[in-house]
Every structure is written in structure tokens, then in C-alpha cells.
N, C-alpha and C positions, 0 to 999 in steps of 0.2 A: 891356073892348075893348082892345086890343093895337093901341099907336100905329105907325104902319109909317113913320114918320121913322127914316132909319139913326142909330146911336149914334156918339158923335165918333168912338168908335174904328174903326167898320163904315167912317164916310168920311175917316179918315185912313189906314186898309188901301189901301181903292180909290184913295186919289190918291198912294200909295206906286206901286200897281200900275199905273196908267196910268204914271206917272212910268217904272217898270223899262222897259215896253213903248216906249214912248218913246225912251228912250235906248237900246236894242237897235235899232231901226229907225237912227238915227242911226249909232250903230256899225257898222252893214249898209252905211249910204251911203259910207263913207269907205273902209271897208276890207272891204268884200264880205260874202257870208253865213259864211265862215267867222269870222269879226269876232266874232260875237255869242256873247258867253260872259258866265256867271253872274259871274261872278268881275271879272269888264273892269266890268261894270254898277257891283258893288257898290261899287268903287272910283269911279266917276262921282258914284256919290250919297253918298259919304262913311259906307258902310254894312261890319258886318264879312260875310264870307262867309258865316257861318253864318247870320243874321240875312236875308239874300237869299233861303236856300233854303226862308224859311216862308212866301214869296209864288210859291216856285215849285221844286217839287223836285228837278226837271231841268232842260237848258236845253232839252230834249226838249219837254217842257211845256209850255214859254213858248214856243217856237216855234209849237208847237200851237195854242194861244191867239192868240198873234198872227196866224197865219193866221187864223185865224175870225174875228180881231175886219176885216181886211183886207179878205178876200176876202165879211166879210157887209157891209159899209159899199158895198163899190162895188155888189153885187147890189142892193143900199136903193136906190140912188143911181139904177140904172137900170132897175128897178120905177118907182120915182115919176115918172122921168121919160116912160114909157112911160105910165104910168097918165091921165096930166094928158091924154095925146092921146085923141080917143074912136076906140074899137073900130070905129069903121066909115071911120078913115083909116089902114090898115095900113100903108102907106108910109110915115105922117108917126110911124107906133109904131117903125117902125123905123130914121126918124131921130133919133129920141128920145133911146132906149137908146143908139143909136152915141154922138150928143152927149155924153151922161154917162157912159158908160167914155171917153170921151176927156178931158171936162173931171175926173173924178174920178185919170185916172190923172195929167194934170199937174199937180193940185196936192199928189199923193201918188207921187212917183215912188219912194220909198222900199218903199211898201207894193205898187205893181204891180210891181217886180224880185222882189219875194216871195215872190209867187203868179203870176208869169207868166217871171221870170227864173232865175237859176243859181239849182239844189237846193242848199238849205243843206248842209255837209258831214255823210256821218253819220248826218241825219238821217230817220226812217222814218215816216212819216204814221200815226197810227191807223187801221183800220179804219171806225172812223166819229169819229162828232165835227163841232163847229161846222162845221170846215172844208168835210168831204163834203157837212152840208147846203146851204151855201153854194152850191157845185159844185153840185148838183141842182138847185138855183132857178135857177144861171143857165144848166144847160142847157134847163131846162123853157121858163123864159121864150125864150129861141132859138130853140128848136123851136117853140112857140106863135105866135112872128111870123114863121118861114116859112109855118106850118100855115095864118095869117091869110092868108098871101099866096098860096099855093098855086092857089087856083081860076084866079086871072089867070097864073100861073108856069108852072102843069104847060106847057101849050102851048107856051113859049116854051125849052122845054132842048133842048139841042143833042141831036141822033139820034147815034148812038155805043153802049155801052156801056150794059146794060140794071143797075142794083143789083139787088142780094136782099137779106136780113135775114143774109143769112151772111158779107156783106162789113164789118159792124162786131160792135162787141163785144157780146157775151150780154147783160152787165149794161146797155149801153143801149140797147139793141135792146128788153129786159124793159120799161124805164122810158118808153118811148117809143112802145109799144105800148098799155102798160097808160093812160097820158096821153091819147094820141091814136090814138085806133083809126080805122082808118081810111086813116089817111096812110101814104103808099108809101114804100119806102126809096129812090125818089131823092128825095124832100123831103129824108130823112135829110142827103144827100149834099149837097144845098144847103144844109145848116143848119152843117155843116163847111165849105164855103165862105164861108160866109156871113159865121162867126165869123174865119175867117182873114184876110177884107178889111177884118174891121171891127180887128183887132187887130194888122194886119200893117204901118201905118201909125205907130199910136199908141208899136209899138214901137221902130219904129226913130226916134220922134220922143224917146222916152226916156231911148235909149240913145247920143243924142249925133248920130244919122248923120244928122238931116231939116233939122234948122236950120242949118249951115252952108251946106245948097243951096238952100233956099227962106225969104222972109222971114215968109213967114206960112204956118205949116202948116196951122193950124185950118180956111184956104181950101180949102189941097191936100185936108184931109178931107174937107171940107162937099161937094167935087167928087166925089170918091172914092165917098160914100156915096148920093149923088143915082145915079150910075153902077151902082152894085149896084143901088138901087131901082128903077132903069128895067128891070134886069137880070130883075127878078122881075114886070114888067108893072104897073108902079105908079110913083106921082107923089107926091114930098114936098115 
């Protein structure tokens, strides 16, 4: 039987590689995305050049990774926190989630400029990878707690402007069909609302502009998101 304890050397790789990741994040804080270079790290960790590139062979790479490990920890964060509420208080699910991308992005402000701030220079995303899946969990989850909320919502949107499935993109229009049959593309259209009051806050709390005018933002939020919730016909 094949013991599945890692070998010292398996967890002296991986605390090398959190270590790299780590200090590239940090690098990112002080002097932007362009900051993060293979070469700046190794010298951080008293490591030669060449010896950096067997933990990652581009800085392409390690960008890659670090999005994924980023942008899958906050999707965790606000999965569990939606999860803990039960399914039949939609509004309290989607104060949940707001909660934890809010508390997850303050005490990681490094890693929300990352996946939500300036494109690292250069830099070209794969095709797929951690990251994309990331991206799909948290537009699913999104769309799932509009979708919850919808029965009480549809009645309540402003008359104006009718959507169709031609006004977003093929590939989520594909994913969001195939998810949720059923549901109209102005849900759609709220669920991009939706995400932009819930992130349109947290960002500018991020990025320096909320806390010199207000002393407690986390209020100005909790206000902000009770607001959209009322929005969609529902009490959290």
C-alpha cells in the first residue's frame, strides 16, 4: 500500500512554491503588476535564477497559478458562505456571498487587484485553466442567486428596454442556458448588475477612495447590499 504522506522533499517544493507565490503578491502590492518578475523573487529568497525556473518556467506561469490559487480561494469563501444560509432565504444567500467577497477581498487586497484590478503587463491568460474555472463558479454561483431570486424580481424591473440572448456573449449566454434553462436574459442582465453593486464598493474601498469619506465602510456595504436586495423583492 503506497503511503500518501508527501516526501520531505514533495513539502519542501510546496513551501518553496507558496513562499515564490507570496512574495510575487507582495511585489505586486508595492510596485504594481508589472513588479512581478522571476528574477526580483529569486533574489527575495536568496535563490539563483536558474533554480526559480524549476518551480515555474515562466513568470507567465506563475501568474497563471496565482490567479487560480486567488481567484479559487475567494469563489471557496463565498460558496461556503452562501452554502451555511438555507436555500429557501434567497436574500439572506445573497447577503452571504456579498459578505465574503467583501471580507475576503480586505484581508487580501493584494490578490483582489489581481483578478479584479490592472492586467499584469504582457500577460495572456490560457485558454483554460484553474483560473477559467474559477471564473465559471463564480459566474454560476451569480446567476444561481438571481435565478433564486427571480420569481419575487421579474415583476419588480423597470419597463424600458426588453434583452434577448444577443445582447451578451455566445460563451455565456452557452453556459447560462445550458445551467439554467429557463431563465430570461433580463435575469441575465441583473446578474451583471448585480455583480457590479456588489463589487463596485468593495473596490473603491481597495483602492484607497472609501475610507477617507466614510469611517466604517463595511456599514456603507451592509446598506448598499440590503438595497439591491430589496431591489430583487427580497429581505436579508
Amino acid at each position: 500500500m503506497n503511503d500518501p504522506t508527501p516526501s520531505r522533499r514533495a513539502r519542501l517544493r510546496a513551501q518553496a512554491s507558496d513562499e515564490i507565490k507570496a512574495i510575487a503578491l507582495k511585489l505586486m502590492a508595492e510596485g504594481g503588476p508589472d513588479a512581478i518578475s522571476l528574477r526580483a523573487i529569486a533574489r527575495e529568497m536568496g535563490m539563483t535564477a536558474g533554480a526559480i525556473y524549476s518551480y515555474f518556467a515562466t513568470r507567465d506561469d506563475l501568474v497563471t497559478t496565482l490567479i487560480g490559487d486567488v481567484y479559487g480561494a475567494v469563489v471557496d469563501a463565498a460558496e461556503a458562505a452562501r452554502d451555511a444560509v438555507p436555500a429557501s432565504d434567497p436574500g439572506g444567500r445573497i447577503m452571504a456571498w456579498a459578505q465574503a467577497v467583501r471580507e475576503w477581498a480586505v484581508a487580501n487586497p493584494e490578490g483582489f487587484r489581481l483578478i479584479y484590478g490592472d492586467p499584469v503587463p504582457g500577460y495572456r491568460a490560457p485558454e483554460d485553466g484553474p483560473g477559467k474555472d474559477a471564473e465559471l463558479r463564480a459566474c454560476t454561483g451569480l446567476v444561481g442567486l438571481v435565478a433564486a431570486a427571480w420569481p419575487a424580481a421579474a415583476a419588480l424591473q423597470p419597463d424600458g428596454r426588453r434583452y434577448t440572448w444577443d445582447d451578451f456573449d455566445p460563451g455565456l449566454v452557452r453556459h447560462v442556458r445550458e445551467e439554467f434553462p429557463g431563465l430570461p436574459p433580463e435575469a441575465l442582465a441583473v446578474t451583471l448588475r448585480t455583480w457590479g453593486r456588489m463589487h463596485g464598493l468593495v473596490a473603491l474601498e481597495i483602492y484607497g477612495h472609501l475610507r477617507p469619506l466614510v469611517h466604517d465602510p463595511a456599514a456603507v456595504y451592509r446598506d448598499e447590499m440590503r438595497d439591491l436586495i430589496a431591489s430583487l423583492g427580497l429581505t436579508a
